[in-house]
N, C-alpha and C positions, 0 to 999 in steps of 0.2 A: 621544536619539541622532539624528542629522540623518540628514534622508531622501535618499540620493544621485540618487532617479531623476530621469531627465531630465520626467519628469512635476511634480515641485515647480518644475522649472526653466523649463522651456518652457510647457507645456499650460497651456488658460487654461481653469477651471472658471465653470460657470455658477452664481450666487449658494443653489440648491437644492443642486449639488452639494458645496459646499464646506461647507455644513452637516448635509449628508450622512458624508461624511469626517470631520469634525472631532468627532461625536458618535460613531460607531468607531473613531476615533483614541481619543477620552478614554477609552472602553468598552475597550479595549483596555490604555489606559496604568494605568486602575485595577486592577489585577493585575499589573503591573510585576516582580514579583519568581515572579510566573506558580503561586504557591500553589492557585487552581483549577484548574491543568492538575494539580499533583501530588498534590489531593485527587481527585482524579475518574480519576486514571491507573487502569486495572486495576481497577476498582472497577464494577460493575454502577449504574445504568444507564449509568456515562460519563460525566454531564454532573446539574449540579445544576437543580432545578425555580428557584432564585431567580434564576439568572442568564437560564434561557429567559424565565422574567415580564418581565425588564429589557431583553430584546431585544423582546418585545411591546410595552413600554411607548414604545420608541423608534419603535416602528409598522415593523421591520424585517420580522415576519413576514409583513405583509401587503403588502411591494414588487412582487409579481409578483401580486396579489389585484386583482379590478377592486375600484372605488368602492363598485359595489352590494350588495359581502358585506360590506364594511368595511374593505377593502383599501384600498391608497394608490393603488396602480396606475401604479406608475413605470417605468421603463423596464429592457433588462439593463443598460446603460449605469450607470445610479445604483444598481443590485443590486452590480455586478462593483466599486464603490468600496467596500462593506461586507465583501464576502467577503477583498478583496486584507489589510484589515485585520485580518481574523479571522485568516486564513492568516498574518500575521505575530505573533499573539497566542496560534499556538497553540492554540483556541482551542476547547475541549471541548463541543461542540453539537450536534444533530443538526439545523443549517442547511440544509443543503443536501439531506439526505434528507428532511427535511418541509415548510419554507420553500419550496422547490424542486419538488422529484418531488412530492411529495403532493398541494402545494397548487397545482401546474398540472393534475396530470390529476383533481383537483376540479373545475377553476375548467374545463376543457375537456369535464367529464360529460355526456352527456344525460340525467342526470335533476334538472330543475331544482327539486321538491323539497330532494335532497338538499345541492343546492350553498346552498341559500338556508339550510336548517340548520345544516351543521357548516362552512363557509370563516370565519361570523362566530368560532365556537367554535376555529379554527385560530388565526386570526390575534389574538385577545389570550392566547394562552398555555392557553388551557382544556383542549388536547385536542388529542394529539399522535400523528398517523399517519404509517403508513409503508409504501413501496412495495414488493410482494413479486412480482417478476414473471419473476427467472432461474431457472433448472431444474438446469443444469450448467454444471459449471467449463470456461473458456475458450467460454463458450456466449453471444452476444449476441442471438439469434433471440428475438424478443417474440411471437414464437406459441407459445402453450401446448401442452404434449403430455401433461404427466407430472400434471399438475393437471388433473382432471378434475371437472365439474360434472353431478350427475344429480339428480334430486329433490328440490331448493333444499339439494342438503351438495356438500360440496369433499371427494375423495380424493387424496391425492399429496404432495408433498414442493417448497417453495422451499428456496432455497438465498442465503447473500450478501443476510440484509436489512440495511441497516446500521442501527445502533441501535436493534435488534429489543428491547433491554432498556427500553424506556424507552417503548415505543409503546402507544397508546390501543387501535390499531386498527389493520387491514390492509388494504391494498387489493391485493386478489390475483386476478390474472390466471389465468382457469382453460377448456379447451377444451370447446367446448358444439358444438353442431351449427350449422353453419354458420361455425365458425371461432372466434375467442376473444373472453372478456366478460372485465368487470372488476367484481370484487364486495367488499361492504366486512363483514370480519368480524372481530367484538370479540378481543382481546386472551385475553378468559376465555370461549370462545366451546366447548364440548365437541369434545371428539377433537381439538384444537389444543395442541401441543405443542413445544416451542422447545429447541433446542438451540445452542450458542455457542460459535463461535470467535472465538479474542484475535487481534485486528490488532497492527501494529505498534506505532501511533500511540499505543495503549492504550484504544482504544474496540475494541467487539466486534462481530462478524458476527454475524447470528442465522441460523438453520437453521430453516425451519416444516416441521412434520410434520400432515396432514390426516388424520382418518381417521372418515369421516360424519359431519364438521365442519358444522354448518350455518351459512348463511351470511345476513347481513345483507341490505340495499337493495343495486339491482345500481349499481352508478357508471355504465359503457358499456352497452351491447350489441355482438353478434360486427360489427356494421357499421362500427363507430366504433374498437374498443378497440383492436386493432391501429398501423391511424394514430396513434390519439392517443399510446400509447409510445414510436412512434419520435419523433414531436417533444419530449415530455418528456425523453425522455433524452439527446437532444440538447442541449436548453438544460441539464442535468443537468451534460452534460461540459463545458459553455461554464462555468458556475458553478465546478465542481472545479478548471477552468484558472486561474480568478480567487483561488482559495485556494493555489493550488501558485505561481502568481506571487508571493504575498504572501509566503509560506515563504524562496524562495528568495531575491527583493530581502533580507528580513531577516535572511539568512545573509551575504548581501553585507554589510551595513551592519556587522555585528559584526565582519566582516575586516576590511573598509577601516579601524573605529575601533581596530582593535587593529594595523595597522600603523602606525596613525600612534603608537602610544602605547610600545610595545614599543622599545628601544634594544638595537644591534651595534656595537659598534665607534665610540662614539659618535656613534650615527645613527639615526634614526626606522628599520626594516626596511622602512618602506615607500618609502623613497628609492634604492631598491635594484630596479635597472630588472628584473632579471628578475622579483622578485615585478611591478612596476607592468604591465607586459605580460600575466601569468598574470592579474591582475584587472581590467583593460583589458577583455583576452577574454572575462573570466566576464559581465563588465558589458553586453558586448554584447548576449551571451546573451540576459539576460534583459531589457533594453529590446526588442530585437526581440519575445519575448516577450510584452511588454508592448504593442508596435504590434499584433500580430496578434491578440490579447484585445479592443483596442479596435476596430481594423477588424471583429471577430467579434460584438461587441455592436452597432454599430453596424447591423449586416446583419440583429440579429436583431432589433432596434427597427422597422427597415423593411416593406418588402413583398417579401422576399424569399419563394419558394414551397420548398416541404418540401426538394426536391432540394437546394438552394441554401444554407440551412438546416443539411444534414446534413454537405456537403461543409466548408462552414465551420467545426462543431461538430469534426469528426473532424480540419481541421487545427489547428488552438487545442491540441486537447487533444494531439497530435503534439508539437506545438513548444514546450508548457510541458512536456508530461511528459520532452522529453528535455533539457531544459535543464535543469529540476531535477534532471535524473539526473547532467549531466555538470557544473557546478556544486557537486553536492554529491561526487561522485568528484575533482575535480579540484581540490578545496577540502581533501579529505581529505590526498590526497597532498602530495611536495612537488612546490614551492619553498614552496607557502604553508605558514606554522606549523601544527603540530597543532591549538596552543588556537585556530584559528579558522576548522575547518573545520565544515562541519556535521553529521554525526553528533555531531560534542561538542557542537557547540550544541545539539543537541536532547535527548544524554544530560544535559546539566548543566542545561538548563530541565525538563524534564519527571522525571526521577530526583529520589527522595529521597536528601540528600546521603548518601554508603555511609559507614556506620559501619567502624571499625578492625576489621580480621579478626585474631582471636587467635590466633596458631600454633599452639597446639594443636589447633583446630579445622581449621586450612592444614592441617595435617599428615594428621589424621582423613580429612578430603575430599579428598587426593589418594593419598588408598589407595585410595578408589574407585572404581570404575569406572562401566559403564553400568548397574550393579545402582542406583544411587542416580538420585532425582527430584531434576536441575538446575533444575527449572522451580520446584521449593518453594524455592530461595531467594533469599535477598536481590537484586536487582539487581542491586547494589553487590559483596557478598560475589562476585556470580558472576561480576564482571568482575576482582576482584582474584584471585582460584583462578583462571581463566582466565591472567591479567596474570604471575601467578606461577608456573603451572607453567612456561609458554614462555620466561619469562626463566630457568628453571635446566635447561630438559632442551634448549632450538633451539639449535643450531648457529650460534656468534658469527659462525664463515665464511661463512653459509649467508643469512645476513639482508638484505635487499632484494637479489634478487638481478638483474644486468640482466636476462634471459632466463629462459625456461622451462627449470627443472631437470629432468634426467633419472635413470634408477636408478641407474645408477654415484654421481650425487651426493648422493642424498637419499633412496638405499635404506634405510641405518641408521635416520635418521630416520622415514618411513613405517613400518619394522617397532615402532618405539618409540609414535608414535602408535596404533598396532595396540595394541600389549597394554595402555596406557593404557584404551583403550576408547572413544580419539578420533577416529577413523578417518572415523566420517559422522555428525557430528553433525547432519543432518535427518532420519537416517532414525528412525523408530518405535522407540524401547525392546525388545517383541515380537520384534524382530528383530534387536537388538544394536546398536542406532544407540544416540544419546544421548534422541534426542528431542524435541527441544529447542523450544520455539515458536518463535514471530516475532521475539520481542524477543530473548529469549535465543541466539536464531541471529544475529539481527544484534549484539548482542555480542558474543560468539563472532569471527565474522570481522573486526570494526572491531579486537577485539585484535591479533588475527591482521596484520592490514594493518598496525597502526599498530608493530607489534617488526617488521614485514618478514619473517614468514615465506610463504617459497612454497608453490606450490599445488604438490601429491603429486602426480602427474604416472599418474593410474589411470582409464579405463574403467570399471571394474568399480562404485567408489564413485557416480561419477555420469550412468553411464548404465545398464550392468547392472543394477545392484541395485538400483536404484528400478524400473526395468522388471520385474524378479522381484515386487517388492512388489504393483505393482498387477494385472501379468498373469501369472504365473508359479504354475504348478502349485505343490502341497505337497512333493514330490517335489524337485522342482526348486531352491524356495526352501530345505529340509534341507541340500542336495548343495552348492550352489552359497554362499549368502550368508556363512555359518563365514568359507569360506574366502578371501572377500574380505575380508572382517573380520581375519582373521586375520594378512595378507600372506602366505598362501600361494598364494593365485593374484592372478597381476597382469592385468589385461586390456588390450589398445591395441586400436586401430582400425584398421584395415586396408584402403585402398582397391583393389581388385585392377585399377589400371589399368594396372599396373607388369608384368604378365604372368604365364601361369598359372605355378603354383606358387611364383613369390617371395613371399618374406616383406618386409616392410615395415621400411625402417630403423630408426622407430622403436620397433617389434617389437622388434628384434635388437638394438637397445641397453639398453631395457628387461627383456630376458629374460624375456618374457609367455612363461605356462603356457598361456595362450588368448588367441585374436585374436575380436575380433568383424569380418567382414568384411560391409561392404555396397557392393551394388549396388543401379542402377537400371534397369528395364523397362519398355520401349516401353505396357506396357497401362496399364489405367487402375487397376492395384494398386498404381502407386506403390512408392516405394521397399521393399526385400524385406530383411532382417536373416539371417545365417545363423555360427554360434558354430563355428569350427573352430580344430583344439589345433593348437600351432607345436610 
């Protein structure tokens, strides 16, 4: 498939680099039909040991490695041409958690011992660590609190390792007196204990649990370890940027070839200005993208100092993550075809093709409700149940609709989704949701999107009841969640700037049993939430 970017056109590669590219290109085009992404989908550890050998072999693990461990010691510039290809390949590895994170705040340790032992055993494949150093969700603070270090053992809990299934070793950040160290402890190390969450992509989070965990040679001290994360995870996000670049060019490339191939009216679809404009735009997107990855590499090749460094890092990763988001939404949508936006691309590359669902089994599984595990089946199966209840129960009127629907429109419908048992498909089983994970939630809505059904127009599902869930007494969650579930209570939002006592229009068209109204206060509590019945 030809590569559209203004990078095969214009940019002129330097004789290293283009032999750099060209060996992740062919690494890449050797899986062509992308069979190691859907052996390794869902499947612990993620990623095969033959394919990390082969990126060894190509001396990729050691690009950020100086010379004297065995590294190559290139630049990010020549790193960010390997990843952009991986990102288009898909490409099931833990590069960037260990190539990356691991193998900079190795190669950044003060303990030269250890760097002189295990950077050599990183870099040909021998011995695969991974960086354990977040605490909590939405939490970026690289100072340890909840990991604690006394008596050469770790007590505490990380959270978010990535490719925790597959790692040798840990290097886990943990709070000592005088502020935070970094220490390296084995995989089968006592009172270490792993638990896992599914990503989308089909590799997994891991969860480390401490508990008088002893701990290996220390990597930093509290002087060093601090500093040295926030630079690491910086070139971290500069890397991830180089991977989401490459995603999304290759979402471009499958549109563009399929405009050109597809016929309307006896005409290419892609001669049809309004799609040329819609992917004009997308293209932009993502060469700008592409300038700001290379201005960002180039920055970090230099003598730029930390601050400089960070601010670069955090725009890169800005301006690929939202082009990959608006890209792949705006690809989904029309004017462009379904077959080539990218969640299909990535369901038809990464999914095993779904086998034919027998009606009698359709029939079995849409008797059920959220009494049954969606997550135990098929992919496939669970996009065709999905595919097929909403083509016999949505509303043919009701589908892409211009605007936000309200209760007069698509009350019937929410009360049907109600007794279905589809009402919140993220919330927890336990509590009447469906449950549903990453993948299966983003099937779920890609269905949803692509038949054109609107969003149920309720409070209660997605701000309420996730708030009961996490902060909500027993009492409370009894009283309240039923009847969300149920469509006996509707909830809106309410801003009271409209004056004391009105109700809120949208209240009053909705025919909310309860409003949630907020304000804001002058102190420093920040916004205050208060549940009053209309």
């Amino acid at each position: 498939m030809e590569d559209i970017s203004l990078q095969a056109k214009i940019d002129v590669l330097t004789e290293q680099q283009v032999l750099i590219q060209d060996s992740a290109v062919a690494f890449v085009e050797g899986d062509e039909e992308l069979k190691r992404v859907r052996a390794n989908r869902f499947v612990q550890p993620g990623f095969d040991r033959a394919s990390w050998i082969e990126m060894a072999e190509a001396g990729w693990l050691g690009f950020v490695v100086p010379e004297e461990y065995g590294g190559v010691g290139l630049t990010f510039s020549d790193l960010a041409l390997v990843l952009i290809q991986l990102g288009k390949g898909l490409v099931p590895a833990p590069f960037v958690a260990t190539a990356v994170l691991a193998a900079r705040t190795l190669a950044g340790s003060d303990n030269a011992p250890l760097r002189a032992e295990r950077l050599p055993q990183l870099v040909v494949g021998d011995w695969l660590p991974a960086l354990a150093w977040q605490e909590a969700r939405a939490s970026l603070d690289v100072k340890a609190r909840q990991v604690v270090y006394a008596n050469g053992k770790l007590n505490g809990r990380k959270v978010f390792v990535p490719d925790a299934g597959g790692a040798d070793a840990f290097i886990v950040s943990a709070a000592v007196p005088g502020g935070t160290a970094l220490y390296l402890v084995d995989k089968d190390a006592p009172g270490l204990t792993l638990e896992f969450e599914q990503r989308v992509d089909g590799g997994f989070y891991g969860h480390l649990n401490f508990v008088d965990t002893p701990v290996g040679a220390q990597v930093a001290g509290p002087e060093r370890s601090e500093a040295l994360l926030a630079t690491v995870l910086d070139e971290g996000r500069v890397a991830a940027s180089a991977e989401l670049l490459g995603v999304m060019t290759r979402a471009l490339e499958i549109s563009v070839d399929y405009l050109k191939q597809r016929v309307q009216f006896d005409k290419p679809i892609g001669s049809f200005q309004a799609l040329q404009h819609k992917t004009v735009d997308l293209f932009i997107l993502s060469e700008v993208s592409r300038s700001v990855l290379l201005q960002t590499t180039a920055l970090f090749d230099g003598e730029a100092d930390a601050t400089q460094r960070a601010v670069a890092a955090s725009q890169v990763k800005a301006r690929c993550s939202d082009a990959a988001l608006r890209i792949g939404k705006d690809m989904q949508y029309r004017p462009l075809p379904q077959e080539s936006h990218v969640s299909g691309f990535l369901a038809r590359q990464r999914e095993r093709p779904p086998r034919a669902l027998r009606r009698s089994d359709l029939g079995r599984w849409r008797a059920m409700t959220n009494t049954m595990d969606y997550n135990a089946l098929d992919d496939g199966d669970f996009r065709h149940l999905v595919h097929d209840w909403m083509v016999a129960n949505y509303p043919e009127e009701l589908r892409f609709p211009p605007e936000r629907m309200h209760w007069p429109q698509c009350g019937d419908w929410y009360l049907k989704l109600a007794k279905q048992g589809w009402l919140a498909p993220g919330w927890p089983r336990e509590y009447g949701g469906m449950g549903l994970d990453a993948n299966k939630l983003l099937i779920f809505m890609d269905v949803c999107e692509s038949h054109g059904v609107g969003r149920t127009p309720d409070q209660g599902m997605t701000m309420v009841g996730p708030l009961l869930i996490q902060h909500g007494s027993a009492e409370q969650k009894a009283h309240y969640l039923p009847k969300i579930l149920a469509g006996e209570h509707i909830w809106c939002q309410a801003i009271p700037s409209r004056g004391p006592g009105r109700t809120s229009p949208a209240c009053a068209r909705r025919r909310c049993a309860t409003a949630i109204t907020m304000w804001s206060t002058a102190t420093s509590s920040g916004p205050r939430w208060r549940w009053t019945p209309t």
